[in-house]
DRENDO-1510 file (C-alpha; in Angstrom, 1 decimal, always signed):
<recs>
REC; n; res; u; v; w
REC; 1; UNK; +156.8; +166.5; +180.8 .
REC; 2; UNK; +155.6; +162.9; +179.9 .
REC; 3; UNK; +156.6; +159.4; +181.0 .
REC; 4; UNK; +159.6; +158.0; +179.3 .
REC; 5; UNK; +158.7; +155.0; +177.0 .
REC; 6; UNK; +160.3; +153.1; +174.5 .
REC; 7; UNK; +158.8; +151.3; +171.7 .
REC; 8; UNK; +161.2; +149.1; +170.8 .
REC; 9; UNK; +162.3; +147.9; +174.4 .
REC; 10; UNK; +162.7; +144.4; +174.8 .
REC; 11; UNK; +159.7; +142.2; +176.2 .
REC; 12; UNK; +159.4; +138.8; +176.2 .
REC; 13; UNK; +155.5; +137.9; +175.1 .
REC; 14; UNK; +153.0; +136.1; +178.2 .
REC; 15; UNK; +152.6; +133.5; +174.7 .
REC; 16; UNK; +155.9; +132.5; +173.4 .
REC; 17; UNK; +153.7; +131.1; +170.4 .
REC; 18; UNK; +152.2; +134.5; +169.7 .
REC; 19; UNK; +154.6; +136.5; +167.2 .
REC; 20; UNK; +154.2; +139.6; +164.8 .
REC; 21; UNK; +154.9; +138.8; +161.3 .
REC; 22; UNK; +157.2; +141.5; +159.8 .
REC; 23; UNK; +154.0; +143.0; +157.5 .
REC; 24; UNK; +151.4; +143.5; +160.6 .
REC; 25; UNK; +149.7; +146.0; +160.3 .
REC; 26; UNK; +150.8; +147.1; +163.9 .
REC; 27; UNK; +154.0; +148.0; +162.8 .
REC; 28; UNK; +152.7; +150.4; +159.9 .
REC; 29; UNK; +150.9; +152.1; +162.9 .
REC; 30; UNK; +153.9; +152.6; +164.8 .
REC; 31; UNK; +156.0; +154.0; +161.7 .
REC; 32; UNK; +152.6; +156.0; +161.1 .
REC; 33; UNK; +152.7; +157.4; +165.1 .
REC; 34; UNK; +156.5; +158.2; +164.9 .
REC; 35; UNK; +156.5; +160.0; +162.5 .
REC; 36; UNK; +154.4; +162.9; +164.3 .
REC; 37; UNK; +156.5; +165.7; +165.1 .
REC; 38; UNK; +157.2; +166.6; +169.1 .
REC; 39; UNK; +155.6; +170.1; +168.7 .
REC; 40; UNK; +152.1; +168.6; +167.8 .
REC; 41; UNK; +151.9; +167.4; +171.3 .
REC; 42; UNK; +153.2; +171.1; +173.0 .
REC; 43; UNK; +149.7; +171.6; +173.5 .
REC; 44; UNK; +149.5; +168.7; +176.1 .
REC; 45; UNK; +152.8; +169.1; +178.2 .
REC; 46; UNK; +151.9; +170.1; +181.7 .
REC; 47; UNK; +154.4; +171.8; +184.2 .
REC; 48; UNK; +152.5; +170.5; +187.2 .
REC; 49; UNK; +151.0; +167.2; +188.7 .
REC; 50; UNK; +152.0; +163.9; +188.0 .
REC; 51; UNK; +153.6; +163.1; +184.5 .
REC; 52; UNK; +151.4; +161.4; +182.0 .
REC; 53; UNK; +152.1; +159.1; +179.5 .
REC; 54; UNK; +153.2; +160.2; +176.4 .
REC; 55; UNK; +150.2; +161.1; +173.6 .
REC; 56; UNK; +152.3; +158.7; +171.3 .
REC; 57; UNK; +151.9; +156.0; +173.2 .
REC; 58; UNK; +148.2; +156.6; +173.5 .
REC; 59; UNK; +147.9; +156.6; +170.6 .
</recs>
């Protein structure tokens, strides 16, 4: 089991002068990342311990 996240949550930025343009190149990424199926990360899912953060969001 992983750590619920959510990538498009909303966050207010520390810099309100600081803002993504709609072609960054960190939004390709994200697209890129999400588009990874769940069973590629089976591998990593641990029934024990502490929850870790999803290898998406690592990523």
């Amino acid at each position: 089991m992983f750590k619920h996240y959510n990538m498009n949550q909303v966050v207010l930025p520390l810099d309100l002068e600081i803002k993504l343009d709609k072609d960054d190149m960190a939004f390709v990424v994200n697209d890129l990342v999400e588009q990874i199926p769940e069973e590629a990360f089976a591998s990593f899912s641990r029934d024990t311990g502490c929850p870790a953060y999803h290898p998406k969001m690592m990523m």
